[in-house]
C-alpha positions as CSV (number, residue, x, y, z in Angstrom):
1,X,3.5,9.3,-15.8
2,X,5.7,9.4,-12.9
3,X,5.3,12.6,-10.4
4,X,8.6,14.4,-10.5
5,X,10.0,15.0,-6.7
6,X,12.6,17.3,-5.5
7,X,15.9,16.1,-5.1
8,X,16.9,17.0,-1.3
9,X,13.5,18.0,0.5
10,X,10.2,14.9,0.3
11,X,7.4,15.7,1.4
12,X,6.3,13.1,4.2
13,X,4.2,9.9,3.1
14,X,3.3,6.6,3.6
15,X,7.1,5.8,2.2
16,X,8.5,7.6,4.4
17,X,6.9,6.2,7.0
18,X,7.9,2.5,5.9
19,X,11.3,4.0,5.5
20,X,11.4,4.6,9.3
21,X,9.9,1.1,10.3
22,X,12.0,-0.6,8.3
23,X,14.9,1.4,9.5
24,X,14.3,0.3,12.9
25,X,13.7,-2.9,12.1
26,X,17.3,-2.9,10.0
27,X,19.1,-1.7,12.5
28,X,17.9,-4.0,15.1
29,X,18.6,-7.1,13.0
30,X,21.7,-5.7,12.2
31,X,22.6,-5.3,16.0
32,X,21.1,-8.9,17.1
33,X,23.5,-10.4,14.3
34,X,26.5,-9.7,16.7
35,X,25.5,-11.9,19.4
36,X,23.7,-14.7,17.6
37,X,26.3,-17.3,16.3
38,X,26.7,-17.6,12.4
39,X,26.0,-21.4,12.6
40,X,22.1,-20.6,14.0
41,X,19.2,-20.8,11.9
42,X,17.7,-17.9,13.4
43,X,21.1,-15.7,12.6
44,X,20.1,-16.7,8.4
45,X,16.5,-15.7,8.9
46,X,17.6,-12.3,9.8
47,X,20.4,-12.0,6.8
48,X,17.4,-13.3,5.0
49,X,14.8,-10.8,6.2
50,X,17.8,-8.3,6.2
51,X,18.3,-8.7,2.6
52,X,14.6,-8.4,2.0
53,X,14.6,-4.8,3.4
54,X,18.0,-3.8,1.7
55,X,16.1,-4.7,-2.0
56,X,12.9,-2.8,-0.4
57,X,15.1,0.3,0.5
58,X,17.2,0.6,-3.3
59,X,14.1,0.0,-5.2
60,X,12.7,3.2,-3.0
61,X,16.0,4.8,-3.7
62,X,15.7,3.9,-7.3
63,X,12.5,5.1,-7.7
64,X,13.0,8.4,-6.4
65,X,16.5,8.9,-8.1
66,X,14.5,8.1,-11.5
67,X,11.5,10.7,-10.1
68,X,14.5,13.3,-8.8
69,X,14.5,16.9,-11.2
70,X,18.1,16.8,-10.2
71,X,19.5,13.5,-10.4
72,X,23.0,14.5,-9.7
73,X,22.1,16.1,-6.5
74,X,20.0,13.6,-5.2
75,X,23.3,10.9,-5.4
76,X,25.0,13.6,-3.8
77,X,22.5,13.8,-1.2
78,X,21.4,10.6,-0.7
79,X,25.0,8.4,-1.3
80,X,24.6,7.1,2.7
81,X,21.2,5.7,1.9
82,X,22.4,3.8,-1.2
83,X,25.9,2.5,0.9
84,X,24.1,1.6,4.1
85,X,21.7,-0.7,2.0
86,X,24.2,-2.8,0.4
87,X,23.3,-6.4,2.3
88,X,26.3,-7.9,2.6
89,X,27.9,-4.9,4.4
90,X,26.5,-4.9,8.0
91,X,28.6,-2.3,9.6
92,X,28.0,0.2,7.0
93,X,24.2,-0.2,7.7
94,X,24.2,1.6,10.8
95,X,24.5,4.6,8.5
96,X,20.3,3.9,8.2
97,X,20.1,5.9,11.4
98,X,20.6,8.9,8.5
99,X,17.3,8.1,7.0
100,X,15.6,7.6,10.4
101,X,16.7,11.1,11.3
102,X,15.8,12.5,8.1
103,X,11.8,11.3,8.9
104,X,11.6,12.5,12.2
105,X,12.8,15.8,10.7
106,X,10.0,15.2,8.1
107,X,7.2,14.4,10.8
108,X,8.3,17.4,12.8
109,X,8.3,19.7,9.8
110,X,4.7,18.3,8.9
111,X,1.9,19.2,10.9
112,X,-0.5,19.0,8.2
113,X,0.0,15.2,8.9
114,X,-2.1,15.6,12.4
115,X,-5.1,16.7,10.0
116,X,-5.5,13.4,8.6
């Protein structure tokens, strides 16, 4: 059985920390796509690895709307997530830097993680 999470506030966890990473990463692909030429190989091994982290982020999302008590309030809270990982979109997937503030915010707010 799946443990049921709150729909707005997560606690910080190994997820959340790949969320962060793999925002980063994200955003930089998204940002070197600009100046590398469409025609490149290199320009569709980042769409590729791009895409790879967009199918990463809405299973994640998935997951956690399934696990959500309030599934209505989680879309509500969480509709920039879902948008900025549509692949084919790249301008809308600067709004990833939501979810990287949203764990920092989490690793601020949890300093039972120095403990471990």
């Amino acid at each position: 059985m799946m443990k049921k999470i709150d729909a707005v506030k997560h606690e910080l966890n190994p997820m959340s920390l790949m969320a962060l990473v793999l925002s980063f990463m994200s955003l930089t692909i998204v940002t070197s796509l600009i100046f590398i030429p469409q025609t490149d190989s290199v320009y569709m091994l980042f769409v590729g690895v791009d895409s790879f982290i967009c199918l990463l982020f809405w299973c994640q999302l998935l997951t956690d709307l399934a696990r959500s008590n309030h599934k209505i309030h989680y879309l509500k809270h969480h509709w920039p997530d879902f948008i900025a990982s549509i692949p084919v979109i790249e301008p809308l997937r600067f709004a990833r830097i939501v979810q990287i503030f949203r764990v920092i915010r989490l690793l601020r707010s949890s300093h039972h993680i120095l403990h471990h």
